[in-house]
DRENPA-3360 file (N, C-alpha, C; in nm, 2 decimals, always signed):
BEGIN
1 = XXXXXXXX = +14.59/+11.55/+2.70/+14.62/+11.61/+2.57/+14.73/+11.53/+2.50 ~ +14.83/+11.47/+2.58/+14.96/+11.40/+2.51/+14.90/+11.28/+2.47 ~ +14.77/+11.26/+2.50/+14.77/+11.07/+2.45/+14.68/+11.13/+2.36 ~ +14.60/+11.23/+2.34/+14.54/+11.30/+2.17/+14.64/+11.31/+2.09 ~ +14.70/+11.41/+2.15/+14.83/+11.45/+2.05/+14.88/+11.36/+1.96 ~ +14.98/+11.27/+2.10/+15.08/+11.17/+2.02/+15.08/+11.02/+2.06 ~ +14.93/+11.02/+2.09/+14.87/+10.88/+2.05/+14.96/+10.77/+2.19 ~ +14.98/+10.86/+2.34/+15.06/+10.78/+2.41/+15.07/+10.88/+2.53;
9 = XXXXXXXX = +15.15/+10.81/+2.63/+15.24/+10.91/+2.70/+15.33/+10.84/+2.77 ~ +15.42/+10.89/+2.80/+15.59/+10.83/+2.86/+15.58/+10.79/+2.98 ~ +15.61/+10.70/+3.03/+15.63/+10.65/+3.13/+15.74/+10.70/+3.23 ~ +15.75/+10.78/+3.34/+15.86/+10.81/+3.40/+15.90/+10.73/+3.48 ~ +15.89/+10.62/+3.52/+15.93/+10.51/+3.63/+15.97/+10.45/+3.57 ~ +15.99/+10.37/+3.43/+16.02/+10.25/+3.38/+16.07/+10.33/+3.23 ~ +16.05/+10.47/+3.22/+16.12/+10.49/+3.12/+16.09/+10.48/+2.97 ~ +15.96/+10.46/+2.94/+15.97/+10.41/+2.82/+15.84/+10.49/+2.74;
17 = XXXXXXXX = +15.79/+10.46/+2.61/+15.67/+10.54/+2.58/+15.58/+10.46/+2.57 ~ +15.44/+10.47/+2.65/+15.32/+10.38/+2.60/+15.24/+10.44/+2.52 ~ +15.24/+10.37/+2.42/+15.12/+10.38/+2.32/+14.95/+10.31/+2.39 ~ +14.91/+10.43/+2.32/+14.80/+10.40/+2.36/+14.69/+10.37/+2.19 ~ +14.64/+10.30/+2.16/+14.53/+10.28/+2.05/+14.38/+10.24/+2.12 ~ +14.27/+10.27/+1.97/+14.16/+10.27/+2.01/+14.10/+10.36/+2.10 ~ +14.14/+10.45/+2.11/+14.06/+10.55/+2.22/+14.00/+10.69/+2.17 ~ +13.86/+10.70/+2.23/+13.79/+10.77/+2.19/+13.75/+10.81/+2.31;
25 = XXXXXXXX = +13.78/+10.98/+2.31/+13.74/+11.06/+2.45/+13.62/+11.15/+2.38 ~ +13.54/+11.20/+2.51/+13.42/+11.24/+2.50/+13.41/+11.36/+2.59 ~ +13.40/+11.48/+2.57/+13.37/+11.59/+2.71/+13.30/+11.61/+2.74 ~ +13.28/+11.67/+2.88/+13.16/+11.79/+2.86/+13.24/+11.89/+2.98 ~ +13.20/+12.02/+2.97/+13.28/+12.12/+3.08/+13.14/+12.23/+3.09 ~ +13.15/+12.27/+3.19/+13.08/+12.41/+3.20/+13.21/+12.55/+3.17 ~ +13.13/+12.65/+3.19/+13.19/+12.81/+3.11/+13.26/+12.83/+3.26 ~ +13.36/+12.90/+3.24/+13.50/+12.91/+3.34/+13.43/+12.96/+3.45;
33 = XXXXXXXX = +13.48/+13.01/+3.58/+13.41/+13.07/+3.72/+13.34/+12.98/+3.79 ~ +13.37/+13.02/+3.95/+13.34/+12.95/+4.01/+13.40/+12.84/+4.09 ~ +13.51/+12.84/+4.03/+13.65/+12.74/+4.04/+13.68/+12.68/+3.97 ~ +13.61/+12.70/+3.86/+13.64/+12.62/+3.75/+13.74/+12.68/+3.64 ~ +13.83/+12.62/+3.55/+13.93/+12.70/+3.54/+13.89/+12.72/+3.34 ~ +13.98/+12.79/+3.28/+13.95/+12.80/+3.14/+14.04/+12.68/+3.08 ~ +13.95/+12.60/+2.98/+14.05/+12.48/+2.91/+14.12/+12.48/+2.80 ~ +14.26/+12.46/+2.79/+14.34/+12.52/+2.72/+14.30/+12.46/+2.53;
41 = XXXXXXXX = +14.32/+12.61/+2.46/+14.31/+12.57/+2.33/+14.36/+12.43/+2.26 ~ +14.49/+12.43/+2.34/+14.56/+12.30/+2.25/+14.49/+12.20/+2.25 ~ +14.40/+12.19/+2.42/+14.31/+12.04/+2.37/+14.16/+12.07/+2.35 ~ +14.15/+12.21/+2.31/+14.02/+12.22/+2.26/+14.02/+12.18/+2.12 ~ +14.12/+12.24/+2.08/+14.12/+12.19/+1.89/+14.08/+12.05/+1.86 ~ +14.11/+11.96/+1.94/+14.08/+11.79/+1.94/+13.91/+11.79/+1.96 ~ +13.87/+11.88/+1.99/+13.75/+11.81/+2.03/+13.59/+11.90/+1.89 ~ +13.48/+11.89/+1.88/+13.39/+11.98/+1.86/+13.28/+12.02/+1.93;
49 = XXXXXXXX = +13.25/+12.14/+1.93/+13.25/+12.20/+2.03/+13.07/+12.22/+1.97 ~ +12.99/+12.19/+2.09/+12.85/+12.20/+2.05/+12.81/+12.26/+2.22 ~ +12.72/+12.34/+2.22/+12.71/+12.47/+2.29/+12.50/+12.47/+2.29 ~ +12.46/+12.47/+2.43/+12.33/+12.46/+2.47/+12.32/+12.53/+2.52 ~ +12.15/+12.67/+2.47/+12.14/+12.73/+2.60/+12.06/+12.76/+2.69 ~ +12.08/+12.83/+2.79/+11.97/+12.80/+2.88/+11.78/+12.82/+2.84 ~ +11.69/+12.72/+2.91/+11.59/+12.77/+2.86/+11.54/+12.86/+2.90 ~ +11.44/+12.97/+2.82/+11.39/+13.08/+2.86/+11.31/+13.03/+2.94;
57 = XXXXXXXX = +11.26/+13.16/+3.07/+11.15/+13.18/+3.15/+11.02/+13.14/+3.13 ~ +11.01/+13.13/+2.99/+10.86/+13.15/+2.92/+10.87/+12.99/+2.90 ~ +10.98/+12.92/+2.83/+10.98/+12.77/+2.81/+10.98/+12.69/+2.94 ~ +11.06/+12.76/+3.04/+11.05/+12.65/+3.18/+10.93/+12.64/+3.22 ~ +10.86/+12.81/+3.24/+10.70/+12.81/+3.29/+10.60/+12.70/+3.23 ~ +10.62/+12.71/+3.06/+10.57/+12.65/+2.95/+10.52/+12.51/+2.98 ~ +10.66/+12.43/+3.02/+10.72/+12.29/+3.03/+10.61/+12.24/+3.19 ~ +10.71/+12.34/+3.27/+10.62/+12.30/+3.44/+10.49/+12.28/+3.46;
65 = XXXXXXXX = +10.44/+12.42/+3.42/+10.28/+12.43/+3.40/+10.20/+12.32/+3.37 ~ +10.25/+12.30/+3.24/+10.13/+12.16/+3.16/+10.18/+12.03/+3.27 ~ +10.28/+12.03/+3.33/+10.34/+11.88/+3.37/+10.26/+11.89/+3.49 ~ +10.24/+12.01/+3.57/+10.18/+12.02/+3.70/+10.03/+12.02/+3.70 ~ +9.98/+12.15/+3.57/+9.82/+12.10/+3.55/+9.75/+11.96/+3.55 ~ +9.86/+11.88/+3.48/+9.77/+11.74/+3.44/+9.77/+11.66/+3.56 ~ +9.86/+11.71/+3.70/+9.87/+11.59/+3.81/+9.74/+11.69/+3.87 ~ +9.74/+11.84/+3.87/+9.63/+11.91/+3.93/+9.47/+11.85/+3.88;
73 = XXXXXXXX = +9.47/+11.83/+3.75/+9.38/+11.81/+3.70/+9.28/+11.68/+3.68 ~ +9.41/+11.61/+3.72/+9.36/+11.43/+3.75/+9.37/+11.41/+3.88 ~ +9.38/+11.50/+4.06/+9.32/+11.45/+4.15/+9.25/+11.62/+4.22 ~ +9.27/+11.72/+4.20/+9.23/+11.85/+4.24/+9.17/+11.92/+4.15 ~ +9.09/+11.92/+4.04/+9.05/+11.95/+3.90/+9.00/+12.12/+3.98 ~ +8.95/+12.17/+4.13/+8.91/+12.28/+4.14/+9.01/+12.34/+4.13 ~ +9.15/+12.30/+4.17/+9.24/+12.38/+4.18/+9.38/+12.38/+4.08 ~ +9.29/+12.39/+3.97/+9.36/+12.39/+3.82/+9.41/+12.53/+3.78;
81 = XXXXXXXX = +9.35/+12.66/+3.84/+9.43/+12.79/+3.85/+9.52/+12.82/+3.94 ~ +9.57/+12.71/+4.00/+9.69/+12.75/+4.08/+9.84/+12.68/+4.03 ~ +9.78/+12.63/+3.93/+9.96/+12.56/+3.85/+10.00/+12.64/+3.78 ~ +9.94/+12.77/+3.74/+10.05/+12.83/+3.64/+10.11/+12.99/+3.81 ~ +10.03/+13.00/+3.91/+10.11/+13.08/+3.99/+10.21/+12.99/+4.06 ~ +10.20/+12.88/+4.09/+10.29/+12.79/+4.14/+10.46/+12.77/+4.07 ~ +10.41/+12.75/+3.93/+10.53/+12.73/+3.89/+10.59/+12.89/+3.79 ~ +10.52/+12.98/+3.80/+10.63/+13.08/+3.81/+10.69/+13.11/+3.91;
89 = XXXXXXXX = +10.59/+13.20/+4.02/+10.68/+13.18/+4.13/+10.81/+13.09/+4.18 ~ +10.78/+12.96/+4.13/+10.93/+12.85/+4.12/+10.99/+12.92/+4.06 ~ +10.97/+12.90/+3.94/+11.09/+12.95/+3.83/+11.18/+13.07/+3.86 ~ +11.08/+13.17/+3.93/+11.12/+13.32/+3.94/+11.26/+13.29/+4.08 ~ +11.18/+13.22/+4.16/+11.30/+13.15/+4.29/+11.42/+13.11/+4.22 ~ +11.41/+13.00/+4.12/+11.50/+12.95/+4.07/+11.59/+13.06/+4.00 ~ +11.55/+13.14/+3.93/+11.62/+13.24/+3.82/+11.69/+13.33/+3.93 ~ +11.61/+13.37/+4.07/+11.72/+13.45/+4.16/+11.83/+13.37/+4.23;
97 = XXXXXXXX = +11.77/+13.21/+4.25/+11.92/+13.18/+4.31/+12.03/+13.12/+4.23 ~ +11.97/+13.12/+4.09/+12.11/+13.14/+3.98/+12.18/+13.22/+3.99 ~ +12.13/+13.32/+4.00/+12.19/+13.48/+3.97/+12.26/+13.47/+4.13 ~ +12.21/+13.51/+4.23/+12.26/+13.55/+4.32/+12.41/+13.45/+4.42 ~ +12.30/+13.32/+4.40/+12.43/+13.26/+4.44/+12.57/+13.18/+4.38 ~ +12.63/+13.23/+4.33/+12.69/+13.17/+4.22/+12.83/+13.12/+4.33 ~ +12.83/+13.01/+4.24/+12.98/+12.90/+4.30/+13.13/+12.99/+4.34 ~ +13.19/+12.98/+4.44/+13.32/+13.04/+4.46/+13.39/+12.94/+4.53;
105 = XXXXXXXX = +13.48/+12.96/+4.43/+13.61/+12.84/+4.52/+13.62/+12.77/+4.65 ~ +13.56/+12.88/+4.75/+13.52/+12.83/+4.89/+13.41/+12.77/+4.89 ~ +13.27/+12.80/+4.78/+13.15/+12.71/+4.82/+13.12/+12.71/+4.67 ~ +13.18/+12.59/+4.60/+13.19/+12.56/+4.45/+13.07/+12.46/+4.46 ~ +12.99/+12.44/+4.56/+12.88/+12.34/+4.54/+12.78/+12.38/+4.50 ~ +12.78/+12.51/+4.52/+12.65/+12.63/+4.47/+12.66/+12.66/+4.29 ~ +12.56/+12.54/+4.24/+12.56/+12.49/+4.11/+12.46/+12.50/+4.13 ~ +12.35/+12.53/+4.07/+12.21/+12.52/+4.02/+12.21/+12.49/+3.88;
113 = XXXXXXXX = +12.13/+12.39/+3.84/+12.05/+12.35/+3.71/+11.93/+12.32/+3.67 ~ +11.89/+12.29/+3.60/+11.74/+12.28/+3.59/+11.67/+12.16/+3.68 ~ +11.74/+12.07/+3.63/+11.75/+11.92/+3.80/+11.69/+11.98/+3.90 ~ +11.74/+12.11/+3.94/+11.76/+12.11/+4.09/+11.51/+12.16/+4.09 ~ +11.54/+12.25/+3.97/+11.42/+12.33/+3.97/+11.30/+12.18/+3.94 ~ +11.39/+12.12/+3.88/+11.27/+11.98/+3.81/+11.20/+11.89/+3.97 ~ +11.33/+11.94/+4.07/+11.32/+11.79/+4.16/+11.18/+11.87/+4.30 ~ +11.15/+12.07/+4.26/+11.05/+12.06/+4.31/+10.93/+12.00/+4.27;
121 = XXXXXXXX = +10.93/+12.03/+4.11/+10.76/+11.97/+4.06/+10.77/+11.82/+4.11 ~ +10.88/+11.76/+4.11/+10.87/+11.65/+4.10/+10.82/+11.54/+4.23 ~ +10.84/+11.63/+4.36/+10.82/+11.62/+4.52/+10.68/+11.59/+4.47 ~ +10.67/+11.74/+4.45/+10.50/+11.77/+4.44/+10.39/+11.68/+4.35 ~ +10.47/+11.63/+4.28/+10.37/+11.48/+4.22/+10.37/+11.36/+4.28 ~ +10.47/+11.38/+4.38/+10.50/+11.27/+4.45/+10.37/+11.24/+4.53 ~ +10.33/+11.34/+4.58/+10.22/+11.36/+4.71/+10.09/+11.24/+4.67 ~ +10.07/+11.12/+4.74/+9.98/+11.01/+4.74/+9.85/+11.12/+4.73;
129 = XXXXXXX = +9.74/+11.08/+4.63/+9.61/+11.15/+4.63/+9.53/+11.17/+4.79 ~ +9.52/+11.02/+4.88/+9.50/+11.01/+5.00/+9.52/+11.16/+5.09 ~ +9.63/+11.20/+5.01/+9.68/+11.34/+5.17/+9.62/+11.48/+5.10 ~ +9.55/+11.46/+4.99/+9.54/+11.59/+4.91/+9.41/+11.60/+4.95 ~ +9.34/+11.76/+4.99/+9.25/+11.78/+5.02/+9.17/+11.94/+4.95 ~ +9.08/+11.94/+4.95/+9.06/+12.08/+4.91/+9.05/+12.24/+4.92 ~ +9.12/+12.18/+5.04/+9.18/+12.32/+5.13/+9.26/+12.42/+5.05;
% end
């Protein structure tokens, strides 16, 4: 915040003020909890503040669905009614272990984001046509 402020900050070892020029800072933070702490007004005022939110249930399903039908549809075409139970059931997994397991100071790794939900479909296209069968 002191090199926004006043364009520097003091050197305590050698005593003196360094200026700093040219600099352009950039953020990003998540919403407080979890161990994460609240960020103070003074250096929020420096910045603008642009705010994303989560996608609905209906848009994740939306998104999954078509991306999963079209790998269903180009090597398993019989089993083209099973992409939209597949990826709610995901989503519905996903949306409880948002909820349930939320980050605490002791296990602050417990972050879930959409990443985490993307990198199932994503296994699942992985699968060589070779191993897919009609079972």
């Amino acid at each position: 915040r002191q090199v926004i402020d006043q364009g520097g900050f003091y050197d305590v070892h050698k005593l003196f003020f360094k200026n700093v020029q040219d600099l352009i800072c950039v953020s990003a933070c998540a919403p407080p909890g979890g161990g994460r702490n609240d960020v103070s007004p003074r250096l929020l005022r420096h910045f603008n503040m642009i705010w994303l939110t989560n996608l609905t249930v209906t848009s994740m399903c939306k998104i999954f669905t078509n991306i999963l039908q079209g790998f269903i549809e180009m090597y398993l075409p019989s089993h083209l009614d099973m992409a939209a139970p597949l990826v709610s059931s995901s989503v519905d997994i996903y949306m409880r272990i948002q909820k349930e397991l939320l980050p605490t100071p002791l296990r602050s790794h417990y972050t879930f984001n959409l990443r985490d939900l993307s990198k199932v479909f994503q296994g699942m296209l992985m699968v060589k046509p070779k191993h897919l069968s009609e079972r």
